[in-house]
MIDOSE-1310 file (N, C-alpha, C; in nm, 2 decimals, decimal comma, always signed):
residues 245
xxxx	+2,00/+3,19/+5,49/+2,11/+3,18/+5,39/+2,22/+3,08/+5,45; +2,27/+2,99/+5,34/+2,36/+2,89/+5,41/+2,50/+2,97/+5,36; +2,62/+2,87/+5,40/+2,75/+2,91/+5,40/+2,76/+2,97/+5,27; +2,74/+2,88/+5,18/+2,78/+2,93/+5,03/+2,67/+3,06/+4,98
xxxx	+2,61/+3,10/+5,02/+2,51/+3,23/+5,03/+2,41/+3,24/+4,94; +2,35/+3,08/+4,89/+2,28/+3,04/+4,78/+2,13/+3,01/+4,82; +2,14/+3,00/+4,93/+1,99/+2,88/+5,03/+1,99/+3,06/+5,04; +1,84/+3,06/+5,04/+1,76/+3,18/+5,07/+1,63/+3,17/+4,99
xxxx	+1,53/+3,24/+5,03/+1,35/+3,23/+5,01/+1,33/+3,36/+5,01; +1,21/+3,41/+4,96/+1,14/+3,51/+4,92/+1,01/+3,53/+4,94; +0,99/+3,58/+5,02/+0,81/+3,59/+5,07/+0,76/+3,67/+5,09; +0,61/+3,74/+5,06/+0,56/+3,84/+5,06/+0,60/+3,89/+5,21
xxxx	+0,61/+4,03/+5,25/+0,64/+4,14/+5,34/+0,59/+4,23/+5,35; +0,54/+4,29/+5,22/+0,44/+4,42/+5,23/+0,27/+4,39/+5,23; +0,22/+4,44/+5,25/+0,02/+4,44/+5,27/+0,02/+4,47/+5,10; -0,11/+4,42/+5,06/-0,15/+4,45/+4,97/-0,23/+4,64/+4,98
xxxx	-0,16/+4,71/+4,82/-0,18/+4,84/+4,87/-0,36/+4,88/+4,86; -0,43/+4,99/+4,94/-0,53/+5,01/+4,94/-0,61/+5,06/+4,80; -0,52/+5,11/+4,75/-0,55/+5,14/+4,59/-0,63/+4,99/+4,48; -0,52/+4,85/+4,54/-0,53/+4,74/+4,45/-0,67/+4,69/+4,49
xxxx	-0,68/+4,70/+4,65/-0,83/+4,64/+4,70/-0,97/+4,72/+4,65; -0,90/+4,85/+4,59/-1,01/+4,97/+4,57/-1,07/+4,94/+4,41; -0,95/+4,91/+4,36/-0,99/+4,84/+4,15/-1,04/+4,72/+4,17; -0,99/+4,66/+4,30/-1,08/+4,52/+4,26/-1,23/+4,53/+4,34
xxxx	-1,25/+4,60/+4,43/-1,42/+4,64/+4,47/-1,50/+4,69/+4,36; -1,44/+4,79/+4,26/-1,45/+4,85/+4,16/-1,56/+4,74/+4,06; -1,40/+4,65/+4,00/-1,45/+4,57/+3,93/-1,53/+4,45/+3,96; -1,58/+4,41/+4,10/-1,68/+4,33/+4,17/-1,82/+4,43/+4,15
xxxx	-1,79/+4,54/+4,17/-1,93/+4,65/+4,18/-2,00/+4,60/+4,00; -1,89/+4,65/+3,95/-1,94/+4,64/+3,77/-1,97/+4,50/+3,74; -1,90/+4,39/+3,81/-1,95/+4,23/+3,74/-2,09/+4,19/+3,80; -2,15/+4,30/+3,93/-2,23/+4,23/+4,01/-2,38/+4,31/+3,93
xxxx	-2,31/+4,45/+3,90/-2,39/+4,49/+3,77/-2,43/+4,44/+3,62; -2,33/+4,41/+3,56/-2,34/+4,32/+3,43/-2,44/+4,21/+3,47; -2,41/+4,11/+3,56/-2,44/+3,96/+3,61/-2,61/+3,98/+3,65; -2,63/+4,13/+3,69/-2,82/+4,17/+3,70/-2,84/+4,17/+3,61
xxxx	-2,80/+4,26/+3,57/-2,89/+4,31/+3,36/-2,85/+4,19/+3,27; -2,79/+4,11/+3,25/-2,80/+4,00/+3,13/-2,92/+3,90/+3,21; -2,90/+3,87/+3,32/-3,00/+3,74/+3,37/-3,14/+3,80/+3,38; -3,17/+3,94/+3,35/-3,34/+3,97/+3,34/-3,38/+3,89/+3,17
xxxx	-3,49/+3,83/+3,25/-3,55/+3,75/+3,11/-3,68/+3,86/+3,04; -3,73/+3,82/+2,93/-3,81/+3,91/+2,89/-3,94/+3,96/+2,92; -3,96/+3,87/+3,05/-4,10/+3,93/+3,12/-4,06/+4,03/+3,23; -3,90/+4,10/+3,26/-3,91/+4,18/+3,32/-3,86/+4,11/+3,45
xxxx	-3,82/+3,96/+3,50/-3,82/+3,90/+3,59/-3,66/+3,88/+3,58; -3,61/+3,76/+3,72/-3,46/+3,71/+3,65/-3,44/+3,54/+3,68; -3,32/+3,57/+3,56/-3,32/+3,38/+3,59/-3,28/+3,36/+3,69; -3,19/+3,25/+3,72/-3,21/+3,18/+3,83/-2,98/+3,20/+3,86
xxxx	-2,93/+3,22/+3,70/-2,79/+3,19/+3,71/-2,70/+3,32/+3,73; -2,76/+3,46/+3,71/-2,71/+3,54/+3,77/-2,61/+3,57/+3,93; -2,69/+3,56/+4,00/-2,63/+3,54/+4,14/-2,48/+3,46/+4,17; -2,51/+3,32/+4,12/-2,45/+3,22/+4,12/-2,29/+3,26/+4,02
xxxx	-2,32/+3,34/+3,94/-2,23/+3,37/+3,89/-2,10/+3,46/+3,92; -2,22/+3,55/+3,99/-2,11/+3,65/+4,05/-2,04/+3,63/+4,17; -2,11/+3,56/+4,26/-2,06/+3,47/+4,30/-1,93/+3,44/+4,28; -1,93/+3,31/+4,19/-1,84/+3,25/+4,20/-1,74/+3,33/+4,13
xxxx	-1,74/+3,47/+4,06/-1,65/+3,56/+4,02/-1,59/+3,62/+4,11; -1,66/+3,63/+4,23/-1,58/+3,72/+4,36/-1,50/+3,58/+4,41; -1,56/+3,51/+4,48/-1,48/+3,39/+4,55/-1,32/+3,37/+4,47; -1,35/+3,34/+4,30/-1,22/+3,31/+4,20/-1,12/+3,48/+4,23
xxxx	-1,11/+3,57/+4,24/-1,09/+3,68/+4,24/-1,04/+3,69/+4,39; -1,11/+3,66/+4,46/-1,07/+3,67/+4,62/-0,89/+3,53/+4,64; -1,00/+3,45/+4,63/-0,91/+3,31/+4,66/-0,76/+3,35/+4,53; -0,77/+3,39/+4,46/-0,61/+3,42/+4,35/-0,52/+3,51/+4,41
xxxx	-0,59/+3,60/+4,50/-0,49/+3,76/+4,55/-0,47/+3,66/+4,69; -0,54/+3,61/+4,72/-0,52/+3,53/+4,84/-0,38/+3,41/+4,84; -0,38/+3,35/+4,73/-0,28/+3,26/+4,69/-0,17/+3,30/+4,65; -0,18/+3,43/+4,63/-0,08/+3,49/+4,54/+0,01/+3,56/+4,67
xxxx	-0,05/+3,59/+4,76/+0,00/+3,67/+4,85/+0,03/+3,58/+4,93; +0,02/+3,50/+4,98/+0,06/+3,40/+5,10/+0,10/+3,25/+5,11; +0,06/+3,24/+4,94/+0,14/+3,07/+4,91/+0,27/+3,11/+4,79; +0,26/+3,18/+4,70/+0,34/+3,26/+4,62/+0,54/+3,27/+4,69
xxxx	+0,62/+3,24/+4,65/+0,73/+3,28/+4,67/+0,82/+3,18/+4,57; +0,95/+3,24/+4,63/+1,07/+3,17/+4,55/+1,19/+3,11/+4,63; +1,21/+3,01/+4,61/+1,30/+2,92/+4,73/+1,45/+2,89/+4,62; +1,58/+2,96/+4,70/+1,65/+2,91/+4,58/+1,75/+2,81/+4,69
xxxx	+1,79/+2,71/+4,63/+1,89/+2,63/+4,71/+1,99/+2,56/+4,59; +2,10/+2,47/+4,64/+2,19/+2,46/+4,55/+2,19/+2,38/+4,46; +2,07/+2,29/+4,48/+1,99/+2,25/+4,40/+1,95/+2,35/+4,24; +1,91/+2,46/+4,28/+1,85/+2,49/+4,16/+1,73/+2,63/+4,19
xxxx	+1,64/+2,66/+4,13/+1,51/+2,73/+4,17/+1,41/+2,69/+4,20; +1,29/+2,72/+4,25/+1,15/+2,71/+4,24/+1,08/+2,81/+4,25; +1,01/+2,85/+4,16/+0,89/+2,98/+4,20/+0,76/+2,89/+4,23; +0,72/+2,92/+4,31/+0,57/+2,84/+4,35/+0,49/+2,97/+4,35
xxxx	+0,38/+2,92/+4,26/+0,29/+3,03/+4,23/+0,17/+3,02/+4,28; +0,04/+3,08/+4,25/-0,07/+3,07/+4,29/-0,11/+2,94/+4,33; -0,08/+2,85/+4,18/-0,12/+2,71/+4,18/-0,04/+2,61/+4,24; +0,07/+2,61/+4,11/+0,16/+2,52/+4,07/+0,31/+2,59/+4,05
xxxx	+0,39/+2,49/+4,12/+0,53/+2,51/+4,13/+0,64/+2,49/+4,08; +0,75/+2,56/+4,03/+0,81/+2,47/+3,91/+0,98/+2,52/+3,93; +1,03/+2,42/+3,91/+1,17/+2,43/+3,98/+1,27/+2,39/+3,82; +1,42/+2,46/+3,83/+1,53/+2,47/+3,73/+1,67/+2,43/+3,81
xxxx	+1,69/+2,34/+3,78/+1,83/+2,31/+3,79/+1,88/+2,42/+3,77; +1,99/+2,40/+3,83/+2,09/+2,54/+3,79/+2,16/+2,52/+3,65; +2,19/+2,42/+3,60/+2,23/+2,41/+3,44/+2,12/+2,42/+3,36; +1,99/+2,43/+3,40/+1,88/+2,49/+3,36/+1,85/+2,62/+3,29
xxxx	+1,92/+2,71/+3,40/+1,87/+2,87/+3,40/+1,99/+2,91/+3,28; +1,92/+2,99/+3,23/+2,02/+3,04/+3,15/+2,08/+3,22/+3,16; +1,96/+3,26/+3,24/+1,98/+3,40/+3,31/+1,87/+3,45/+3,43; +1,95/+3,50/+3,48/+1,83/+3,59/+3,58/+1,85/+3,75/+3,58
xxxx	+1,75/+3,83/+3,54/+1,73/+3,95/+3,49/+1,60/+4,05/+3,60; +1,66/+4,14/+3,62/+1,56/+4,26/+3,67/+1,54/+4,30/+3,60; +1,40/+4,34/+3,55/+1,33/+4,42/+3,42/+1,24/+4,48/+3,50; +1,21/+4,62/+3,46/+1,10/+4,67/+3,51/+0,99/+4,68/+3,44
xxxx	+0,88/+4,71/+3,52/+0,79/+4,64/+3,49/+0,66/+4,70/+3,42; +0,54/+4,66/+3,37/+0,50/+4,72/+3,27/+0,43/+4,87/+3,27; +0,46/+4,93/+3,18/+0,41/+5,13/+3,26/+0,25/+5,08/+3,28; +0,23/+5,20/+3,37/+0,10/+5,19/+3,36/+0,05/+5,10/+3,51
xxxx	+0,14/+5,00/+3,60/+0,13/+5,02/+3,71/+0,17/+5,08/+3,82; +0,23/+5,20/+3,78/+0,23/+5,32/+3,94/+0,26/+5,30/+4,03; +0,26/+5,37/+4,17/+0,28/+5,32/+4,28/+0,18/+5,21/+4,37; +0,11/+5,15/+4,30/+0,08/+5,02/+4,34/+0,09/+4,87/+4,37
xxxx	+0,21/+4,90/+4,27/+0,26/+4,71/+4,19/+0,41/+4,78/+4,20; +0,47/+4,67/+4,23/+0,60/+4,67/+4,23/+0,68/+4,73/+4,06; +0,77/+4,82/+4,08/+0,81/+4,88/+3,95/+0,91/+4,79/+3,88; +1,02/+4,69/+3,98/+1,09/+4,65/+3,92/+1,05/+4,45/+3,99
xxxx	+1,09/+4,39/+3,87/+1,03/+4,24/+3,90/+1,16/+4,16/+3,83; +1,16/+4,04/+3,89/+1,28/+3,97/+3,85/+1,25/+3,82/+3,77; +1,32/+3,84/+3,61/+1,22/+3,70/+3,57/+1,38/+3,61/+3,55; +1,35/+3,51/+3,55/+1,42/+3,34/+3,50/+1,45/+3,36/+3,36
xxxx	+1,51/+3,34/+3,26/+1,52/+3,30/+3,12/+1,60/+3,18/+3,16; +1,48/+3,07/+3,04/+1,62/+2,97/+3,02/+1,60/+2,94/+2,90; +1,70/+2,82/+2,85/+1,77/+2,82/+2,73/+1,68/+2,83/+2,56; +1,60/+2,81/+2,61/+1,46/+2,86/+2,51/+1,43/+2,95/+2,47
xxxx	+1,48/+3,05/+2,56/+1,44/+3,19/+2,56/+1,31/+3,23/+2,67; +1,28/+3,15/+2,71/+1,17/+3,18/+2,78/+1,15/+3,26/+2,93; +1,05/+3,30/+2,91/+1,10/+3,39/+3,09/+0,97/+3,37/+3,18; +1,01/+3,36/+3,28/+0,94/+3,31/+3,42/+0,95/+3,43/+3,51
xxxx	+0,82/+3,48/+3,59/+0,84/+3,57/+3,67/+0,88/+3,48/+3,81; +0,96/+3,55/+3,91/+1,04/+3,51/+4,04/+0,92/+3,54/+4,10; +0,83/+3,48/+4,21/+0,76/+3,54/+4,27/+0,82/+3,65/+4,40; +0,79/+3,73/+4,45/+0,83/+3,87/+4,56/+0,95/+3,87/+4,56
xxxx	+1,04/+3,88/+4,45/+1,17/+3,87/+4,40/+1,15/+4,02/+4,33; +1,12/+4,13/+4,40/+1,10/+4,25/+4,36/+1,13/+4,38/+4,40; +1,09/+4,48/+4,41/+1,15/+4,62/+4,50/+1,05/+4,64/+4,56; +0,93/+4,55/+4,59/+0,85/+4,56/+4,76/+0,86/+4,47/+4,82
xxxx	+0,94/+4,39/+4,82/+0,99/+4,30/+4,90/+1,15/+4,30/+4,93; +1,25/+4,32/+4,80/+1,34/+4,36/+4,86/+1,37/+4,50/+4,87; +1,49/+4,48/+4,93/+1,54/+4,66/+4,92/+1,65/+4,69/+4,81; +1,68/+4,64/+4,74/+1,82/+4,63/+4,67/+1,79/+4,48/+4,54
xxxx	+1,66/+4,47/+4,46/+1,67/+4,33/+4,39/+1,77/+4,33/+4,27; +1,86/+4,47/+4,23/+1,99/+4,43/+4,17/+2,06/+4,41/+4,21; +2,09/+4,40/+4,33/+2,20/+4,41/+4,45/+2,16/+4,24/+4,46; +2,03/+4,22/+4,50/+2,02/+4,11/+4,55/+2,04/+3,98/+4,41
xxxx	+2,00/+4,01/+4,32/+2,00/+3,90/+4,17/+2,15/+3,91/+4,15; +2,26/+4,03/+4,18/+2,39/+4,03/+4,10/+2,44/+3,88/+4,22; +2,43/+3,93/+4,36/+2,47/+3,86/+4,47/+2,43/+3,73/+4,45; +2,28/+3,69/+4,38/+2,23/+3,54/+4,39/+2,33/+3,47/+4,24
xxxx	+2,36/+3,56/+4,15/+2,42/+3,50/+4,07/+2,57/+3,46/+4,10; +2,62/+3,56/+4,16/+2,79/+3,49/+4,20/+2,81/+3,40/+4,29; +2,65/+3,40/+4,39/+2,67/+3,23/+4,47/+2,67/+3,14/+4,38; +2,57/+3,18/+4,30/+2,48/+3,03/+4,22/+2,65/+2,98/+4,09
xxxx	+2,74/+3,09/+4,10/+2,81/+3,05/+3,93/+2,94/+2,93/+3,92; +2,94/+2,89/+4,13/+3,01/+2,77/+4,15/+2,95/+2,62/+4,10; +2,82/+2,65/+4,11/+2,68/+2,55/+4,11/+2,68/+2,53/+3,97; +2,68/+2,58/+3,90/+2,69/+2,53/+3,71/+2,78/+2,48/+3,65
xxxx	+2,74/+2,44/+3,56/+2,83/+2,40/+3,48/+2,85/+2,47/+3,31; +2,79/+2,56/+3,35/+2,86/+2,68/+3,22/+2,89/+2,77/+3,28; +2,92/+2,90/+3,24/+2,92/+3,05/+3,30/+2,78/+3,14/+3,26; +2,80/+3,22/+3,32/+2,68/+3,33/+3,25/+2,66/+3,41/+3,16
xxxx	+2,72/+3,29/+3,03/+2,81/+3,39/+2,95/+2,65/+3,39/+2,84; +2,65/+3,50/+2,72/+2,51/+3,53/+2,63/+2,58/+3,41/+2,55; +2,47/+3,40/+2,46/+2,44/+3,35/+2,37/+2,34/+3,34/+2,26; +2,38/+3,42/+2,12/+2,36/+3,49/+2,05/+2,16/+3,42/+2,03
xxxx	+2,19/+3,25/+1,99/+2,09/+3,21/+1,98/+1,97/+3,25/+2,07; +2,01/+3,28/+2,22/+1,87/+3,24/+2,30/+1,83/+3,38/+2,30; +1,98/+3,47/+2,29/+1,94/+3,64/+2,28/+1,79/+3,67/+2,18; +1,82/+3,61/+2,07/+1,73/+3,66/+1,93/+1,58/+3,56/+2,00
xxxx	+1,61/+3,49/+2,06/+1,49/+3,41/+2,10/+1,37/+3,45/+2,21; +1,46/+3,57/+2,28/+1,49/+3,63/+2,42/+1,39/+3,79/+2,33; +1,42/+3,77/+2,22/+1,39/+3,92/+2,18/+1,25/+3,94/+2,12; +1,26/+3,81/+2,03/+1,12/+3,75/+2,00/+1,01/+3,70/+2,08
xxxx	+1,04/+3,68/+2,18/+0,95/+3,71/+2,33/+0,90/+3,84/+2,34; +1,01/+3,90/+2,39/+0,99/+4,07/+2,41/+0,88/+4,15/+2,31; +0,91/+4,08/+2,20/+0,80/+4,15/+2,08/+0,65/+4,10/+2,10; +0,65/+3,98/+2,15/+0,53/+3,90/+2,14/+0,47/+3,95/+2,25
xxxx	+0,56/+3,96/+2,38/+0,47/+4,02/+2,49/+0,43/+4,16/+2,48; +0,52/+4,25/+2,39/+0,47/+4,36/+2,40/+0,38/+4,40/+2,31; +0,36/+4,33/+2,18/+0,20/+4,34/+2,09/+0,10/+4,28/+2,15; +0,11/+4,21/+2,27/-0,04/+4,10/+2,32/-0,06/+4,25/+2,41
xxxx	+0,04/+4,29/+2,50/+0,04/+4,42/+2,59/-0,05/+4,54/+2,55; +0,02/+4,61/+2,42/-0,08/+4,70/+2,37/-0,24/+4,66/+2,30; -0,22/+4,51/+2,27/-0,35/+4,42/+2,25/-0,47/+4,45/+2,35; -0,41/+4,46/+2,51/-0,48/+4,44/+2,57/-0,53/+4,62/+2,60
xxxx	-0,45/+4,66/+2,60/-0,46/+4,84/+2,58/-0,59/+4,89/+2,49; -0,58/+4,81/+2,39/-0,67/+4,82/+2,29/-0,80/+4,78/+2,31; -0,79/+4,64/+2,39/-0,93/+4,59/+2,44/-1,00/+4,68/+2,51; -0,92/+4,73/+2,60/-0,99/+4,84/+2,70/-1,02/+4,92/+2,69
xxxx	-0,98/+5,02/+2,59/-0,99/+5,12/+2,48/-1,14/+5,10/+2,42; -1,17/+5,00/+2,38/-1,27/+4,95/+2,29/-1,38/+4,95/+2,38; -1,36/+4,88/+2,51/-1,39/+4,82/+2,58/-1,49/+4,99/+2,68; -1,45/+5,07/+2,69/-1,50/+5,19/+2,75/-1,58/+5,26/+2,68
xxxx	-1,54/+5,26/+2,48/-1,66/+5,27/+2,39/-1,77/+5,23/+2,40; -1,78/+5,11/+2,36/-1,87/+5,00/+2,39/-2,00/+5,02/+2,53; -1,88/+5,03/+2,62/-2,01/+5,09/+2,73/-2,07/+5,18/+2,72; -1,99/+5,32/+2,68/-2,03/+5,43/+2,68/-2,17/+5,40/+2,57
xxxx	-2,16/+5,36/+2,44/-2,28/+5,28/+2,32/-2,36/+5,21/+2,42; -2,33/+5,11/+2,48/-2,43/+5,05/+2,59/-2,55/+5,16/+2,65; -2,48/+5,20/+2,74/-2,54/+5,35/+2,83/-2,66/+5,42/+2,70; -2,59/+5,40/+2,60/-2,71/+5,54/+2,49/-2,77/+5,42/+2,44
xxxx	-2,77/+5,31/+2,42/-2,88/+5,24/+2,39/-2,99/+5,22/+2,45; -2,93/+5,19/+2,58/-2,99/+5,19/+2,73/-3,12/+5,31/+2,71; -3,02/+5,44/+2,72/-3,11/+5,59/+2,70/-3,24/+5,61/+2,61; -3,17/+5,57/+2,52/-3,28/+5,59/+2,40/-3,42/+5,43/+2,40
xxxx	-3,39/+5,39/+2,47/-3,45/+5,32/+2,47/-3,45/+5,19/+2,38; -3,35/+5,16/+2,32/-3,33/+5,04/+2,20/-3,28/+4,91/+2,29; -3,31/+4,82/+2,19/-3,23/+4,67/+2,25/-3,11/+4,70/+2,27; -3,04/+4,66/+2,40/-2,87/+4,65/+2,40/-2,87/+4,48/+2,39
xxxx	-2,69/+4,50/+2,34/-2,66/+4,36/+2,36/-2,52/+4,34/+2,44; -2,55/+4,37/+2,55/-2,36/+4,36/+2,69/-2,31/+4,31/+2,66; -2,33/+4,19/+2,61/-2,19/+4,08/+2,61/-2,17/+4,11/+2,48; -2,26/+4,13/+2,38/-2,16/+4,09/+2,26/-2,04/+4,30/+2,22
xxxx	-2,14/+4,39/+2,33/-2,09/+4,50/+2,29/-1,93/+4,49/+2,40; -1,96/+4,41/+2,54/-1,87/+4,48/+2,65/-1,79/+4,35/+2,68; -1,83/+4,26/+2,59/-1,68/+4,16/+2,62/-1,66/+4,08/+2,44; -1,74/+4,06/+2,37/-1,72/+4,00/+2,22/-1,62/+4,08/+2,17
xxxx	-1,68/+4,20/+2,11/-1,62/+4,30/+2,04/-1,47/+4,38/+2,10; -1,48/+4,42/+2,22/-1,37/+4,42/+2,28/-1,19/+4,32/+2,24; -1,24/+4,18/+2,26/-1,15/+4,11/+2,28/-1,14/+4,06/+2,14; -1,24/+4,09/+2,04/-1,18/+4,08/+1,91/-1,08/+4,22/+1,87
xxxx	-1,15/+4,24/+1,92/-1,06/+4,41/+1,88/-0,91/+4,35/+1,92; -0,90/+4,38/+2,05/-0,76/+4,33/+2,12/-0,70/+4,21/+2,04; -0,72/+4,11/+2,00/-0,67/+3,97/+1,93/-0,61/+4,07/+1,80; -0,66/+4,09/+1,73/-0,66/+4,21/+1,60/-0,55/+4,24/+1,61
xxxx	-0,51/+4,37/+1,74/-0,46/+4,44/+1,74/-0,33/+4,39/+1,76; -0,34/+4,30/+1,84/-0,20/+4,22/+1,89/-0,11/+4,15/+1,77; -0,21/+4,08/+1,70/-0,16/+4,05/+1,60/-0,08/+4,09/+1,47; -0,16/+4,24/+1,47/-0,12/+4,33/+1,37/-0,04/+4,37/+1,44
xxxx	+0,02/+4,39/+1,53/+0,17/+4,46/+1,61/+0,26/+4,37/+1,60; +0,25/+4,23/+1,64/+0,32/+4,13/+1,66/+0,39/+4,11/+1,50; +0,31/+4,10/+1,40/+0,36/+4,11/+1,25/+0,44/+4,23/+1,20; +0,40/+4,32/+1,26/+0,44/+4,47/+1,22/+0,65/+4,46/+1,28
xxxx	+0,60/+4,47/+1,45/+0,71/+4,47/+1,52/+0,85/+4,35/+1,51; +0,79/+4,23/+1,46/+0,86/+4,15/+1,46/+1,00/+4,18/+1,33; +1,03/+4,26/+1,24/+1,08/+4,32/+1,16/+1,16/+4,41/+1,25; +1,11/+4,45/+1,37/+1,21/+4,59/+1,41/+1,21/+4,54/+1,55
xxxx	+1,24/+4,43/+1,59/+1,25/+4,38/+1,76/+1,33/+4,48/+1,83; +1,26/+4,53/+1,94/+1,34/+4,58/+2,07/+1,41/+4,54/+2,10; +1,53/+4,62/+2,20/+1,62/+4,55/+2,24/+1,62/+4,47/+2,35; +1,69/+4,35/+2,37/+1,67/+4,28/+2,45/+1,66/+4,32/+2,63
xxxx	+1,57/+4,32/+2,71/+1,61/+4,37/+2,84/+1,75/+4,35/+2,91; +1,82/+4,42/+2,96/+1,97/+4,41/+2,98/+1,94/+4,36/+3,15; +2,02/+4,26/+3,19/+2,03/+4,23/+3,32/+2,16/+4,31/+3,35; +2,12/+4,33/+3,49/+2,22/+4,43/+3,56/+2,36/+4,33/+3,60
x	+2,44/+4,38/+3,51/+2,60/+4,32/+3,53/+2,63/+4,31/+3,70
């Protein structure tokens, strides 16, 4: 941290928990299963692209938690931001940002994933997650976002004041993320039928079809669903996430 108490970075600190390494063995076990039974051809034999596939599904899967965890962070200086992510890095002027907000984070990750996460909004409405800008990395990230904002409010050239426009823009987000959210709820919902129909097709002995039951139908479902929320909700938007004063 420099004089003005603005220079500071953000870097993973905690291990990845044993629970997250346990869903993703999980879901390596199930793709290495799918990736046999579609590549048997109809003599009973297999092709040749199976392997190769799953493969390269563990490596992409391995190499993301990998990037995510040790190239991932957030560098703020008085310059402005940058969250550098898995890939690619992307930096805000400080007359850029239009807010920075602790929101917690989506139900349904538990004691495994950080509960509270800190995103960027700028004048668009748009919101950027902070990378380990969180509560397993810090100890206090409202303590620490209220603190980064009263450094950063010499560095601007507006105040941190709302604005009614980006608010409604801000909220129209919130709807959109949260029908694609239950979209995906839906997929997986679908997505557990589907197998369980796989499995008794399997049983009884009939043709199955995996991909079109355990990834087609699914992700149509979910598109569907999202959409019809996203239309439904957009009439009765939630309220905007409040950043901690």
């Amino acid at each position: 941290m420099d004089e003005g108490g603005v220079e500071r970075e953000y870097r993973k600190r905690r291990k990845q928990p044993r629970t997250q390494l346990l869903l993703l063995g999980l879901l390596m076990v199930n793709a290495f299963v799918q990736t046999s039974r579609v590549s048997r051809d109809g003599g009973g034999g297999r092709d040749w692209w199976g392997p190769p596939v799953f493969a390269l599904v563990l490596v992409l899967a391995i190499g993301r938690i990998a990037l995510e965890q040790f190239r991932a962070r957030t560098r703020v200086t008085a310059a402005g931001i940058t969250a550098q992510g898995a890939v690619r890095a992307r930096t805000w002027a400080w007359s850029e940002v239009y807010d920075i907000r602790v929101e917690q984070a989506p139900r349904g990750s538990g004691r495994a994933a950080p509960q509270w996460l800190t995103y960027l909004y700028d004048f668009r409405g748009r919101r950027f997650l902070l990378p380990h800008l969180n509560d397993w990395q810090v100890d206090d990230p409202y303590a620490e976002v209220a603190e980064l904002c009263l450094a950063a409010a010499p560095l601007r050239s507006i105040t941190w004041e709302r604005r009614p426009d980006v608010e409604e823009r801000i909220l129209r987000g919130t709807v959109r993320r949260r029908a694609w959210t239950w979209g995906a709820y839906g997929a997986i919902a679908v997505f557990c039928l589907t197998f369980v129909a796989d499995i008794g097709l399997v049983a009884v002995g009939r043709h199955d079809h995996p991909f079109l039951l355990m990834v087609c139908v699914p992700l149509a479902a979910g598109v569907a669903l999202a959409v019809v929320l996203d239309r439904y909700w957009s009439a009765r938007p939630p309220r905007s996430p409040a950043p901690q004063p």
